[in-house]
N, C-alpha and C positions, 0 to 999 in steps of 0.2 A: 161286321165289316172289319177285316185288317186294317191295322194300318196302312198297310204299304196303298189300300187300295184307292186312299183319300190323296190326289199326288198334290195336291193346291197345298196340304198343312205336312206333308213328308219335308223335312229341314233334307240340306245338305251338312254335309260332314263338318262338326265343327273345327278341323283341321286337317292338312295334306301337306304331304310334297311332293311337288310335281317337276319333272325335269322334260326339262321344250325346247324344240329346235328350232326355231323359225328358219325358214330358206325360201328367199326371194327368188323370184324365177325371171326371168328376162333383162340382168342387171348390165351395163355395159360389158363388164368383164367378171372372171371369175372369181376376184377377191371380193367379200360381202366383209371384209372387216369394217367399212365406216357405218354398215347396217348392225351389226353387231357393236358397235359402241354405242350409237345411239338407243337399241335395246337395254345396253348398261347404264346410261343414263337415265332413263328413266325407270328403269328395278330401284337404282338409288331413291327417287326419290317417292319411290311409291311407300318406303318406308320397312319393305316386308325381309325379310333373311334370305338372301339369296347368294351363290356361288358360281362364275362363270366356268368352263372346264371347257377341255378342246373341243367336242361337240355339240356343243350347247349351252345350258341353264340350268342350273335347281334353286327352285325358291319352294320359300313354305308359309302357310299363313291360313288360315281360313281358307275353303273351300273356295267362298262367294271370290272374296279379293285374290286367289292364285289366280281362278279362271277370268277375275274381269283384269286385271294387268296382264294375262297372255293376250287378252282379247285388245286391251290399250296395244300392245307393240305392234299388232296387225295393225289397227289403227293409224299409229303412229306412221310406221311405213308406206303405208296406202300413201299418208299424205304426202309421203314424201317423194311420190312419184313412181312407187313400186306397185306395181296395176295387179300381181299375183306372189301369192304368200304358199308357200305349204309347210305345214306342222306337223310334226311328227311331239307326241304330249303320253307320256306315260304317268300316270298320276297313283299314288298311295293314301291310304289313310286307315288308322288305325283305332281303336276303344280302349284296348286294355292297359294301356301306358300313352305317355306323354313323350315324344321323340322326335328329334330335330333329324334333320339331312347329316349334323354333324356328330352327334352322335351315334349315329350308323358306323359311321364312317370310323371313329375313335373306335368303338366294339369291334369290328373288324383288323383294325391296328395291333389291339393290344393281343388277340388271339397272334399276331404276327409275331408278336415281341417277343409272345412265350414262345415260341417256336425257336428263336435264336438264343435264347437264353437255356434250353434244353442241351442245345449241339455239344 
């Protein structure tokens, strides 16, 4: 038997990052920014590295804890009287090195830097 075939002892990824949009549907009006703070609020204290950006979120952390704090901010909103949620969740994870969201992001920078230090 493969592994893969045993799905009860297959782990999830020991790390990701995931960048999520949460969008409330039926909110009075069309600003979602006090929905969107209270999401940041609670990324704070989930503890995990996370980045807000104009369309959304990236956090990173363990697999289990990315997807169970996107699944807390549905939560959270539900109770907050928000009856429908939809998510747009694009998720990463990698083996062969150890890699933050911010570190992406620097690699990409600095290939920039050389660019204007060429000119």
């Amino acid at each position: 038997m493969a592994p893969s075939d045993d799905l009860d002892n297959l782990p999830t990824p020991p790390a990701c990052i995931a960048d999520f949009c949460l969008i409330p549907l039926g909110t009075p009006t069309a600003s979602v920014s006090k929905e969107v703070a209270e999401v940041q609020r609670l990324l704070k204290k989930s503890g995990l590295e996370y980045s807000m950006h104009s369309a959304g979120t990236t956090v990173e952390g363990s697999w289990d804890d990315v997807m169970k704090v996107i699944g807390q901010c549905h939560s959270m909103l539900h109770q907050n009287g928000i009856v429908r949620i939809q998510s747009d969740i694009r998720v990463g994870s990698r083996t062969d090195k150890t890699q933050g969201f911010r570190d992406k992001v620097e690699a990409v920078e600095k290939l920039l830097k050389e660019d204007q230090t060429s000119l």
